[in-house]
C-alpha positions as CSV (number, residue, x, y, z in Angstrom):
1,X,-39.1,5.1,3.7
2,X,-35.9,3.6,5.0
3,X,-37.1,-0.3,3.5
4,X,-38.1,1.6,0.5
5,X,-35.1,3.0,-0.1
6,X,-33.6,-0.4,0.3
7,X,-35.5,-2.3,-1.8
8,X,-35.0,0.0,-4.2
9,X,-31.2,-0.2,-4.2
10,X,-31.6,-3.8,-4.3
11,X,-33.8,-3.8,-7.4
12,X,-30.9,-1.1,-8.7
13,X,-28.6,-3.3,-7.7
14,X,-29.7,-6.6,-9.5
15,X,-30.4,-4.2,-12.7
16,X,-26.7,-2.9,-12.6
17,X,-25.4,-6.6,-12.4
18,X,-26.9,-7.6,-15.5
19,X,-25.6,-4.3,-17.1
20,X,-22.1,-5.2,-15.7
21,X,-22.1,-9.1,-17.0
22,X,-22.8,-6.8,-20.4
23,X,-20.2,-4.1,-19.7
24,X,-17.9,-7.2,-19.2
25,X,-18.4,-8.1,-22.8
26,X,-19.0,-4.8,-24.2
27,X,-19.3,-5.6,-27.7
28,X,-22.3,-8.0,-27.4
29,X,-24.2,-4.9,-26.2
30,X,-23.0,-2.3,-28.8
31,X,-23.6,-4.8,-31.4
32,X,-27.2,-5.1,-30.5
33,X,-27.0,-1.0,-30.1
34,X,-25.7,-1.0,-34.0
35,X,-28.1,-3.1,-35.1
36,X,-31.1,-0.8,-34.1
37,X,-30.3,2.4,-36.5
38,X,-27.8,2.8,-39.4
39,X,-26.2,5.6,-37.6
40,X,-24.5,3.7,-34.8
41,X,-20.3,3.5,-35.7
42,X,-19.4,-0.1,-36.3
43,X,-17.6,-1.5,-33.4
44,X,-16.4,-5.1,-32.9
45,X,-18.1,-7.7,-31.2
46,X,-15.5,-10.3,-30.5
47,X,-11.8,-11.0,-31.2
48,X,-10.5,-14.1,-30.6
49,X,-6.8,-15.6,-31.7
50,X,-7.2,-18.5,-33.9
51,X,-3.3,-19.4,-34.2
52,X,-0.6,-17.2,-32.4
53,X,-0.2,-15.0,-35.1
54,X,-3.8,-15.2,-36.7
55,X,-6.6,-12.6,-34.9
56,X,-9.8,-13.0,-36.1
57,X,-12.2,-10.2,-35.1
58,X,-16.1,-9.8,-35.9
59,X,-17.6,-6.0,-36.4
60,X,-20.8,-5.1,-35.7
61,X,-21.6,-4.2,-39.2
62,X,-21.2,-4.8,-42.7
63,X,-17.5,-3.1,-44.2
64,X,-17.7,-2.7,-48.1
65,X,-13.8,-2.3,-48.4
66,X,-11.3,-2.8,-46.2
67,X,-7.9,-0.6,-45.1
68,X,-5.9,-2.5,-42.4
69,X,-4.1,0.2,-40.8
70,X,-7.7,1.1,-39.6
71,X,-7.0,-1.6,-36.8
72,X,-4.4,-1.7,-34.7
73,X,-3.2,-5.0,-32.3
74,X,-2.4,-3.5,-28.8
75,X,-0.5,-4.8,-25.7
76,X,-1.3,-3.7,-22.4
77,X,2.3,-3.0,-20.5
78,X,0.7,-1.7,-17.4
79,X,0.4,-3.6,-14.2
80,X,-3.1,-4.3,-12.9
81,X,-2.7,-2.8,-9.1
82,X,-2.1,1.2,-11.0
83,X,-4.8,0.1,-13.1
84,X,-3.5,2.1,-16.1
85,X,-3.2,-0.3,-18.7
86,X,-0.5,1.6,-20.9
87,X,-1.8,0.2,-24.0
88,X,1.1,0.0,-26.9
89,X,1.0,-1.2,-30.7
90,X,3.4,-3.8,-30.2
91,X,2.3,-6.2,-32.6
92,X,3.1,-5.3,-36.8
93,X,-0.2,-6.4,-39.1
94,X,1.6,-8.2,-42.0
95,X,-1.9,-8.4,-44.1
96,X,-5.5,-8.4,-43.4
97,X,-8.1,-10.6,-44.6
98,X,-11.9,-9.6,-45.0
99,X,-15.1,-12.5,-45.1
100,X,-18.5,-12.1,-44.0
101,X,-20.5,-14.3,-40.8
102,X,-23.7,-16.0,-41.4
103,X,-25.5,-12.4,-40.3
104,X,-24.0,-10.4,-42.7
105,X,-21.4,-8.8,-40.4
106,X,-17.6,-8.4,-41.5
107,X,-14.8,-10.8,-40.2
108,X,-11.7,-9.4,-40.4
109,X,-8.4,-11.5,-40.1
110,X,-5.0,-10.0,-39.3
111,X,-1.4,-11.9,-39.5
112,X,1.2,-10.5,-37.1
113,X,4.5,-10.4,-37.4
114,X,5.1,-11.2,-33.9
115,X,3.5,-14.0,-32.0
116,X,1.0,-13.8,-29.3
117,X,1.4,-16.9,-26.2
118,X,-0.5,-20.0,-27.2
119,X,-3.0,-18.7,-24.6
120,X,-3.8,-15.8,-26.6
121,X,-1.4,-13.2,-23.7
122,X,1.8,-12.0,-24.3
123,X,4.5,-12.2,-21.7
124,X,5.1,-8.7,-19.6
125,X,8.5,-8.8,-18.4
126,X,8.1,-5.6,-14.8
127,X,11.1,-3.3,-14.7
128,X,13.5,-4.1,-11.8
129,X,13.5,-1.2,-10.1
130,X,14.2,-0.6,-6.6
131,X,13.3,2.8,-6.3
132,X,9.8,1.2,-7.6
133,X,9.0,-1.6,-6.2
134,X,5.2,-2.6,-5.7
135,X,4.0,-2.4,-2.4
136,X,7.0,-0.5,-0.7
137,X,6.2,2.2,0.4
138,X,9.0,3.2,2.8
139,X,11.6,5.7,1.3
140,X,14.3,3.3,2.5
141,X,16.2,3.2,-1.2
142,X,18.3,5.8,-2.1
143,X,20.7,4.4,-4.7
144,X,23.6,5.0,-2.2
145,X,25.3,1.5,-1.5
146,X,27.0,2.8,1.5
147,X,23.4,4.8,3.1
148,X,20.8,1.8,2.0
149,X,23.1,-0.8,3.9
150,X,23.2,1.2,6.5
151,X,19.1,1.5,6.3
152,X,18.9,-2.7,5.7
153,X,21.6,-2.8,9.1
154,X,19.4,-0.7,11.0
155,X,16.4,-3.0,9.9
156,X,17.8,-6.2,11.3
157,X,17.9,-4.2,14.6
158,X,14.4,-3.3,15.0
159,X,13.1,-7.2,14.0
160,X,11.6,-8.4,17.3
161,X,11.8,-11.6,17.9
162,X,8.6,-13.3,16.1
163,X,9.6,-12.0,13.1
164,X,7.7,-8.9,13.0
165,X,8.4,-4.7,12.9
166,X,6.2,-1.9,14.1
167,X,5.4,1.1,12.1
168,X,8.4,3.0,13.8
169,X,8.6,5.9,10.7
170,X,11.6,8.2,11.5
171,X,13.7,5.6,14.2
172,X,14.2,2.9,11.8
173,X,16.7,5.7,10.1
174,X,18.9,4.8,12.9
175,X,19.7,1.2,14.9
176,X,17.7,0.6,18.1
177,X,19.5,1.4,21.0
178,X,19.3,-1.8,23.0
179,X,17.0,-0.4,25.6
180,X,13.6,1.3,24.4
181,X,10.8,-0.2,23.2
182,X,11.0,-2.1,19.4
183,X,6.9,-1.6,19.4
184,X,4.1,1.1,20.8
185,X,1.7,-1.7,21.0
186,X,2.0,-4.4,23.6
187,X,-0.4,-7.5,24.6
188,X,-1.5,-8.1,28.3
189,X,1.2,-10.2,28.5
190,X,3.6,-7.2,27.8
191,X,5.2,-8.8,24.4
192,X,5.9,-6.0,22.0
193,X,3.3,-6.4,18.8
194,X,4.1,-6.5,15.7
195,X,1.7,-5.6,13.0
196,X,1.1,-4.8,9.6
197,X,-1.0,-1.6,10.0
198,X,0.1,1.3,7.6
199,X,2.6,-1.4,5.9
200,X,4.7,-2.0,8.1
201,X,6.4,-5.5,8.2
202,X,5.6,-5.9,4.2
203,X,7.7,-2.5,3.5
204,X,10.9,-4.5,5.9
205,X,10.6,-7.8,3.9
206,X,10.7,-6.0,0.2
207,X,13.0,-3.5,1.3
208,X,15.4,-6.5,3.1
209,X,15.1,-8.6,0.1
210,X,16.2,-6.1,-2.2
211,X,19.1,-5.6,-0.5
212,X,19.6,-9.5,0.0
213,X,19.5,-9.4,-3.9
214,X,21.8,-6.1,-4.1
215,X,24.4,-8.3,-1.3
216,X,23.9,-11.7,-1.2
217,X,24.4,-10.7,2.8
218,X,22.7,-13.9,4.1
219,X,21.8,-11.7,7.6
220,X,18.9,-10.2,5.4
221,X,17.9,-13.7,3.9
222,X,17.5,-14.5,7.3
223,X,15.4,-11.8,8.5
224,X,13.5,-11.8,5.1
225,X,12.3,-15.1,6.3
226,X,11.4,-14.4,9.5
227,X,9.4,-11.7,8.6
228,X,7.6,-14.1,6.4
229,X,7.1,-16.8,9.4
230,X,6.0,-13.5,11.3
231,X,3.1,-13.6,8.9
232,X,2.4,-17.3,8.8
233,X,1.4,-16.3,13.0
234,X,-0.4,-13.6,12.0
235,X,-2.8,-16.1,9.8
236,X,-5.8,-17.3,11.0
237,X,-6.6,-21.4,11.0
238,X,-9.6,-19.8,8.6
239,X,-7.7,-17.7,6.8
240,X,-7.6,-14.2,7.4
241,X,-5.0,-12.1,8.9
242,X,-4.5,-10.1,12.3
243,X,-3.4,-6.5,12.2
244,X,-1.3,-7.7,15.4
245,X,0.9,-10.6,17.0
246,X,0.4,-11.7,19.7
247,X,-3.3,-10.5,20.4
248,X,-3.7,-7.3,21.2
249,X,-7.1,-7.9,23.1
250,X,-8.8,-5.2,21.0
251,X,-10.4,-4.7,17.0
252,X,-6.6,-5.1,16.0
253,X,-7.3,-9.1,16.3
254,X,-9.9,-9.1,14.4
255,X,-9.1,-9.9,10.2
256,X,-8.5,-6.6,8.9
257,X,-9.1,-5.4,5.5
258,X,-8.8,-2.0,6.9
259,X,-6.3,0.7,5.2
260,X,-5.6,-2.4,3.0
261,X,-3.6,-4.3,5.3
262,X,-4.8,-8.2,4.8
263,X,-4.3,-7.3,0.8
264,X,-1.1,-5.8,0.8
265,X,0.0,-9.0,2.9
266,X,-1.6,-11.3,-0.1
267,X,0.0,-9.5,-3.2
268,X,3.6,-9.4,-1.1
269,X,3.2,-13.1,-1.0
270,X,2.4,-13.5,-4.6
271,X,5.2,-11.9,-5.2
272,X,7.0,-14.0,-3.5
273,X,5.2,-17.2,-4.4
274,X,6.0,-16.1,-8.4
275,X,9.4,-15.1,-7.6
276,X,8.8,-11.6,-9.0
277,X,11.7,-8.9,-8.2
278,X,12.4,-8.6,-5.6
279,X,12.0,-12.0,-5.0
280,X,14.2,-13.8,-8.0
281,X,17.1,-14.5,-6.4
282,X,18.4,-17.6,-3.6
283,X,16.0,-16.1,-1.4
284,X,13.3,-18.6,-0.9
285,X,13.9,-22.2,-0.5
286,X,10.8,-24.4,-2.2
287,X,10.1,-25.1,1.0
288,X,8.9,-21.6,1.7
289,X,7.2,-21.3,-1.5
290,X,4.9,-24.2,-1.3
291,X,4.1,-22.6,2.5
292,X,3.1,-19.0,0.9
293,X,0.8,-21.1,-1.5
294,X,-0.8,-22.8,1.2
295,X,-1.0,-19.4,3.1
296,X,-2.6,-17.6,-0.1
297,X,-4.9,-20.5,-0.6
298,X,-6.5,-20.2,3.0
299,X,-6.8,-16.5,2.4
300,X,-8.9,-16.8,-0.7
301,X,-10.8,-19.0,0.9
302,X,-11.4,-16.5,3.7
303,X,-12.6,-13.4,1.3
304,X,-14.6,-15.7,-0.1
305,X,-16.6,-16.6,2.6
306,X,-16.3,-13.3,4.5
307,X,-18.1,-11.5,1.7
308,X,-21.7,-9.9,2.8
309,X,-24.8,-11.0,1.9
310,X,-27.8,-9.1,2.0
311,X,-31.0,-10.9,1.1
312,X,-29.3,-13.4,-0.3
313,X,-27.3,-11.4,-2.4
314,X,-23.7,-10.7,-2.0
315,X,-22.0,-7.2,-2.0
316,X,-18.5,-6.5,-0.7
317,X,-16.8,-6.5,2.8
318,X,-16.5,-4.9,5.7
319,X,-13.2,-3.4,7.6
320,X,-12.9,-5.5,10.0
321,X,-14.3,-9.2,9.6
322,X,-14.4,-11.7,13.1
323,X,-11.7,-14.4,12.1
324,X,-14.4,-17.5,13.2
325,X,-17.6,-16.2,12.3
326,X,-17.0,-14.3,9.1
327,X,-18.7,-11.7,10.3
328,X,-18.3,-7.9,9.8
329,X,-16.9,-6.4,13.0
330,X,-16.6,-2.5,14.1
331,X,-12.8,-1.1,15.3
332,X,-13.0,2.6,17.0
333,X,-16.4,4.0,18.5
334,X,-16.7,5.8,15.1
335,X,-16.1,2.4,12.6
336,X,-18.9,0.4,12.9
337,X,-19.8,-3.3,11.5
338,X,-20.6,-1.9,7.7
339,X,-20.0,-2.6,3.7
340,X,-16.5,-0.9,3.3
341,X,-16.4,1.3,0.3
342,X,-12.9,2.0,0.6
343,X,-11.2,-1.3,1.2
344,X,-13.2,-3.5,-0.4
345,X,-11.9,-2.3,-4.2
346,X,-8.0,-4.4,-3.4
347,X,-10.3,-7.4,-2.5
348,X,-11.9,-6.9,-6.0
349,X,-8.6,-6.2,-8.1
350,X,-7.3,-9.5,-6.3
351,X,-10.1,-11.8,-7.1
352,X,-10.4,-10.5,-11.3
353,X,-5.9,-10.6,-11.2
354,X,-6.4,-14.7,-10.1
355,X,-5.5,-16.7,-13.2
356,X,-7.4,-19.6,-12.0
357,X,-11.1,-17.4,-12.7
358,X,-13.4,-20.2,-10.5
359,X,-16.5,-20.0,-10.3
360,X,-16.9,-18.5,-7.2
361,X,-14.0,-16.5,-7.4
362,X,-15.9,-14.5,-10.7
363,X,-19.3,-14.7,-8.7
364,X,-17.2,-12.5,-5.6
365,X,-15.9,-10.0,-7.8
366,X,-18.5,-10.0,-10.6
367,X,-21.2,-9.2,-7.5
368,X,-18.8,-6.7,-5.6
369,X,-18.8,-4.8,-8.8
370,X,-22.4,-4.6,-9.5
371,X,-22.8,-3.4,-5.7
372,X,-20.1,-0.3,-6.4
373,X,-22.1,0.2,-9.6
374,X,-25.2,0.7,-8.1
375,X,-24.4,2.5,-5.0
376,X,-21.8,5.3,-6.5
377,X,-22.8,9.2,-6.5
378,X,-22.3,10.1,-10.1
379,X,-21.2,13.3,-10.5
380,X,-20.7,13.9,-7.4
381,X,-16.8,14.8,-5.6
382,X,-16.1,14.4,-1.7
383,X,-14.1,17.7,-0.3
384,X,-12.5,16.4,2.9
385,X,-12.7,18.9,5.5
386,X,-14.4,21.2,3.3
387,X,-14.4,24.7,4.9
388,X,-17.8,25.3,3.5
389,X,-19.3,22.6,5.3
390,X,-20.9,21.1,2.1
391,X,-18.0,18.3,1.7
392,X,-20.1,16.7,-1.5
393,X,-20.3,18.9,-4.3
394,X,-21.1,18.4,-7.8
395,X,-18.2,17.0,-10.4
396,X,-19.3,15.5,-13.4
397,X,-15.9,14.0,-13.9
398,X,-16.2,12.3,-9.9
399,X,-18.4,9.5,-8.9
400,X,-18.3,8.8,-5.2
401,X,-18.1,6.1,-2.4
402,X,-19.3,6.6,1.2
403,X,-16.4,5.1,3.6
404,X,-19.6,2.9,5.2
405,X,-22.5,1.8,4.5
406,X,-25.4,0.3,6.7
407,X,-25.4,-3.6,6.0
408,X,-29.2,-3.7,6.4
409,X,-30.0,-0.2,4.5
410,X,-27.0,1.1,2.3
411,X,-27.6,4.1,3.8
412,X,-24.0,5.7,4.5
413,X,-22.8,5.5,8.0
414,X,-21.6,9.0,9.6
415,X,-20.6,8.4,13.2
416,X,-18.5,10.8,16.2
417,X,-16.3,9.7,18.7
418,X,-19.4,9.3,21.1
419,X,-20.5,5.7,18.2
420,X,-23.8,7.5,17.5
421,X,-24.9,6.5,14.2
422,X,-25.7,9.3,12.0
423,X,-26.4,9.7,8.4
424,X,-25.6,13.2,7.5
425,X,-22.0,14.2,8.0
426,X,-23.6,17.6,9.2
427,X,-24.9,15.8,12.4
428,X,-21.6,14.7,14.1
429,X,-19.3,17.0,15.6
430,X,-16.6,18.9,13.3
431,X,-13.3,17.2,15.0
432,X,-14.6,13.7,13.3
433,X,-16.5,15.6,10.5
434,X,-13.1,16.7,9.5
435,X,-10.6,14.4,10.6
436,X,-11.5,11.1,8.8
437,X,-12.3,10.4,5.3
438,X,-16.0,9.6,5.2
439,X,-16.1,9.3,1.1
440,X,-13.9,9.2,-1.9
441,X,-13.8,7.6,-5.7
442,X,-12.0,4.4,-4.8
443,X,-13.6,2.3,-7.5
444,X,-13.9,4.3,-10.2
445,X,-11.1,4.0,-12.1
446,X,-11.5,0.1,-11.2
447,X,-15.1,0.3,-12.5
448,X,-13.9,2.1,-15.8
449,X,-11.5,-0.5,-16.3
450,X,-13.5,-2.9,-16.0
451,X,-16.0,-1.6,-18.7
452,X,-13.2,-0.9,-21.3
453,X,-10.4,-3.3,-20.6
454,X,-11.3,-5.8,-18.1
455,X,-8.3,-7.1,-16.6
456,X,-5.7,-6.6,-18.7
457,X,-2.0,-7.3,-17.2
458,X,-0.8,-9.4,-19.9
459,X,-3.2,-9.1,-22.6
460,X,-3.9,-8.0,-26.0
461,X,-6.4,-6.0,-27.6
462,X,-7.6,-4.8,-31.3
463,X,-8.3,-1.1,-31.6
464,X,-10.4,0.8,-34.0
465,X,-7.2,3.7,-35.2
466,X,-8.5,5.0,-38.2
467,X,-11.4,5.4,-40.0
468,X,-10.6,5.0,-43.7
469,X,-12.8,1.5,-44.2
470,X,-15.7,2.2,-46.0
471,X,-19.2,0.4,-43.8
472,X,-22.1,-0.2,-46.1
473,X,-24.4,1.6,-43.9
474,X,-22.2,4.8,-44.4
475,X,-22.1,5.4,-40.7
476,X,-18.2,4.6,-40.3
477,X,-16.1,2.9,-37.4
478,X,-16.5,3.7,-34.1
479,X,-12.6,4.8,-33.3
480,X,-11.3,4.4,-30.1
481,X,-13.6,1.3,-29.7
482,X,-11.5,-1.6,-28.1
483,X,-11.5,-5.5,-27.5
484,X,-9.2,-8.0,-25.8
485,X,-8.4,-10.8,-27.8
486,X,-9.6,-14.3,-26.3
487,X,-8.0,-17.8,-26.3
488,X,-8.9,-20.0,-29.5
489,X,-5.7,-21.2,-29.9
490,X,-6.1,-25.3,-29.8
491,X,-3.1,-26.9,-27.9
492,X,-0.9,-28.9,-28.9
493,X,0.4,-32.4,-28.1
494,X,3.8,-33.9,-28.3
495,X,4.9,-37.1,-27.4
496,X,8.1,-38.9,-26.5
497,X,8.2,-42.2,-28.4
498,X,8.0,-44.8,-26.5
499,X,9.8,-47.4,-28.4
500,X,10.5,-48.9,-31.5
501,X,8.5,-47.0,-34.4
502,X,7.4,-49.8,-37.0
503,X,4.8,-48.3,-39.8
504,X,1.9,-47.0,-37.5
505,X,2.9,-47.8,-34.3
506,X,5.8,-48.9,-31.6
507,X,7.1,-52.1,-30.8
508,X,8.0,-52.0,-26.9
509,X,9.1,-54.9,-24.6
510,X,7.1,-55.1,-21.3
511,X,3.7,-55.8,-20.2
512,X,3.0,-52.2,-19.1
513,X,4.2,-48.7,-20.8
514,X,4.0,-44.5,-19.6
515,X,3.6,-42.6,-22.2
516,X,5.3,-39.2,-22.0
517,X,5.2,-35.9,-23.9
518,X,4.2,-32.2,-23.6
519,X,1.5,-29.9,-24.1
520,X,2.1,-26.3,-25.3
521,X,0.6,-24.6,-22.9
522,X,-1.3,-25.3,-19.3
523,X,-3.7,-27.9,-20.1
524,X,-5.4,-30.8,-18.6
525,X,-4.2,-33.8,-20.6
526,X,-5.6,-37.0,-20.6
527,X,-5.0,-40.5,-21.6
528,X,-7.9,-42.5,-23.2
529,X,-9.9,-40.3,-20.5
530,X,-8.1,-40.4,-17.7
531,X,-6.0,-38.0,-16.2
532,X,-2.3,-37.5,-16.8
533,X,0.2,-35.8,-14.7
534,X,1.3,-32.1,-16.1
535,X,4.0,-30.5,-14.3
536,X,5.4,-26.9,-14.5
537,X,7.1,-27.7,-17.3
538,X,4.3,-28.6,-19.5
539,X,5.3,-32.0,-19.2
540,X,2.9,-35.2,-19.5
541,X,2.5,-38.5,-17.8
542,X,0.1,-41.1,-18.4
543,X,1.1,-43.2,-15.2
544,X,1.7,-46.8,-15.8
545,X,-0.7,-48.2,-18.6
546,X,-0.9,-51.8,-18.7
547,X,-0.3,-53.4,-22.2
548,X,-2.3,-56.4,-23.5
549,X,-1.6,-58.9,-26.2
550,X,-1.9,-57.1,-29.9
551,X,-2.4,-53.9,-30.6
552,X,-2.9,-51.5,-27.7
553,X,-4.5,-48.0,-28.7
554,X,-4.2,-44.9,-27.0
555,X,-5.9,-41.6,-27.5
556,X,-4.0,-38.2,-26.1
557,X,-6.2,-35.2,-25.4
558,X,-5.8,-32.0,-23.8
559,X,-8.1,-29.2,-23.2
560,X,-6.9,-26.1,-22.2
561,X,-8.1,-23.2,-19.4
562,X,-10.5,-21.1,-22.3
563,X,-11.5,-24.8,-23.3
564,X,-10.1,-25.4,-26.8
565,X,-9.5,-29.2,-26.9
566,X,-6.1,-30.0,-28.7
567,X,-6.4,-32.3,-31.6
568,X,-6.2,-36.1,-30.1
569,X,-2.8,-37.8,-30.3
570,X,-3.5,-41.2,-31.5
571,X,-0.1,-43.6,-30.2
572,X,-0.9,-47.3,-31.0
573,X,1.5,-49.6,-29.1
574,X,2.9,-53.5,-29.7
575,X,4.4,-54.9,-27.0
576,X,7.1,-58.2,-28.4
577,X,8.0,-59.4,-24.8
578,X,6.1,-60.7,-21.9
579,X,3.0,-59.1,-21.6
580,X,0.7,-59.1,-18.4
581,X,-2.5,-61.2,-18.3
């Protein structure tokens, strides 16, 4: 029964992963959905930008007239980690334009008053606030200059000396006293540990740099960095990060995804690495930044090859991974090597908030969400510690996660102090029963997202307000219905002359020219097919081209991330001194 069971989750699985890649693009499958019976609301299928203030958007069905305030262009002002997109109609519709596709359906075209990014995004400009700062957790701002340096001094006091804090709670309202111990934790050596279990370390270095900000006092510059060489030790050669350091000699060595910890580290250093508050000050030398790049890179790399596989197929992670083998690794008696339905969802909203969507990068997340898809409890709500002893009880509002699941199986893991494997929470003692958290509805709000947003930070979307269009079918629009707006803006080229402009091309001196320009937005440029430089600035550079006799030609191309090519830059060139044979 129990490879029966299995095999049939894995058929589920594979099912739900083709219904996801759909979910993912919504409209194609609610366009098919329309076309089957004339009482299906028309939705849209795709909407795509065409210029930065031109939105082109195809309906599912046929509109005999058209009323523009029907639609409504939409930013999404929420960040991605609350995953409450906050969606706001920030963009004006200056007219609307109606045509029809070679199917019959309706194109509608809108002009906006204000402009969309030549990407098709919008820039989201986060809220300095220190009472609010992502990822701190600690309740070390109050607002009080004289109290929160006091807090930051009493920081810098508790900093051992690799960098690192313990998770000290209620002391670090006071400065250590010079004698007792900085850390509960020690190696066989006897060096105090520190760690990043229940966010400590992360919550000193955003706290710290607020305050650096706040100051300028170059004493929390100086522990801000420490903290962050602290986590440099922490990281693996492969890529993955302790929960101690030095080694502890236990699970706590092992990479740990567990309560979060490796992922909080990641997004602090993103933070960082963009120089996003509370980060945008003197803080962090270039030096440091090109380090937390490196650092973030080898930690990709890590999830990514950490990730389980079962019959060939991945699924998500585990707690605990071994930092040389990849493998998934137990902690305590009752947390045993398993598919993590808890942690794994911040490895999943890290991979789809990546701008730089590789291909393995979408295959992690795309499969990760397939597996939560398939092996949820719908309808179904977790009651920690329930006093009834039934702890899952019908919700139809709930779907549910097990904490573990059995790699080979997927049958949840249940387990007492005495590492017995159980599958029924009824079957381990009630001390375990009802002091852990064996279930909850981790992904879905993620899964929901994904189904009607996607990933949205920074994004724009066309909404379906109103309903005063009149569809030839008669069934009306489907209101509510929602779709991001995609890249199909072309970029654009500019170039710096590079000498003398005489009719259709320049007259140079030389036997060798770079030609130099910019691109308007990121884009791989290149020159007569081979690639230029493009720095952070947008910025292009051929590199030395060597110049014969005559009439040189050169063709400028870029092509950017969604694959729009730009319009080729033709620059002819002339050279009138010595040339190079």
């Amino acid at each position: 029964m129990t490879n029966q069971s299995w095999h049939y989750r894995r058929w589920l699985t594979a099912f739900c992963a083709a219904s996801l890649l759909l979910s993912a693009a919504p409209s194609a499958l609610r366009a098919e959905e329309a076309g089957q019976g004339t009482a299906e609301p028309v939705r849209i299928v795709q909407a795509k930008a065409l210029t930065p203030t031109t939105i082109q958007f195809t309906l599912s069905g046929k509109l005999n007239s058209l009323q523009p305030s029907d639609f409504e262009v939409q930013a999404a002002l929420g960040d991605w980690n609350s995953l409450n997109p906050q969606l706001t109609g920030a963009y004006t519709v200056k007219s609307a334009s109606l045509g029809t596709d070679h199917e019959g359906r309706s194109i509608v075209t809108l002009e906006t008053e204000q402009g969309l990014n030549p990407d098709a995004t919008f820039t989201r400009t986060p809220a300095e606030n220190p009472k609010s700062v992502p990822y701190l957790n600690a309740s070390y701002y109050t607002g009080d200059r004289t109290a929160d340096i006091q807090q930051a001094d009493n920081l810098l006091t508790w900093q051992m000396d690799h960098g690192g804090w313990y998770k000290m709670g209620d002391k670090y309202k006071r400065a250590w006293n010079g004698t007792e111990a900085k850390s509960d934790w020690k190696a066989p050596d006897g060096t105090e540990l520190g760690t990043i279990d229940n966010n400590a370390t992360t919550n000193e270095i955003l706290f710290l740099s607020v305050m650096y900000k706040e100051t300028g006092d170059e004493r929390y510059r100086d522990a801000v960095l420490r903290g962050f060489e602290f986590l440099e030790k922490l990281q693996y050669a492969s890529g993955g990060w302790a929960q101690v350091y030095p080694s502890r000699g236990n699970y706590s060595d092992y990479v740990t995804f567990n309560d979060n910890a490796m992922m909080r580290v990641m997004n602090v250093l993103k933070m960082a690495r963009d120089r996003q508050y509370p980060f945008n000050s003197s803080l962090l030398p270039e030096e440091s930044v090109q380090k937390l790049q490196a650092s973030l890179d080898r930690g990709l790399d890590y999830i990514l090859k950490s990730q389980i596989r079962v019959n060939g197929k991945l699924t998500a992670w585990c707690a605990q991974h071994d930092p040389l083998t990849y493998e998934a690794r137990g902690a305590r008696a009752y947390e045993h090597p398993s598919i993590s339905g808890s942690e794994s969802i911040e490895i999943i909203k890290y991979l789809m908030a990546l701008p730089e969507q590789t291909p393995e990068v979408k295959q992690a997340a795309d499969s990760a969400l397939a597996y939560f898809e398939a092996s949820k409890l719908s309808g179904i709500k977790y009651v920690s510690a329930d006093p009834n002893n039934v702890y899952f009880v019908p919700d139809p509002a709930t779907d549910t996660w097990y904490r573990f699941y059995d790699i080979a199986t997927n049958l949840p893991i249940f387990s007492g102090r005495d590492g017995v494997i159980k599958h029924n929470i009824l079957e381990i003692e009630a001390e375990r029963r009802n002091g852990y958290r064996w279930a909850g509805s981790w992904a879905q709000k993620l899964l929901a997202a994904v189904k009607s947003t996607g990933y949205y930070e920074g994004r724009v979307y066309v909404k379906i307000a109103g309903s005063a269009s009149e569809t030839a079918s008669g069934s009306g629009l489907a209101v509510g219905d929602l779709e991001r707006i995609e890249d199909a803006i072309r970029p654009s080229l500019t170039l710096v002359e590079p000498g003398r402009k005489t009719g259709n091309h320049y007259n140079v001196d030389g036997s060798s020219i770079v030609l130099k320009g910019a691109v308007s937005e990121k884009a791989a440029v290149q020159v007569n097919g081979a690639a230029a430089s493009v720095g952070k600035d947008l910025g292009y550079d051929s590199g030395e081209l060597a110049l014969q006799p005559g009439r040189n030609e050169f063709t400028v191309t870029a092509v950017d991330a969604a694959g729009n090519p730009s319009e080729p830059l033709q620059v002819n060139v002339v050279p009138t001194g010595k040339t190079g044979s």
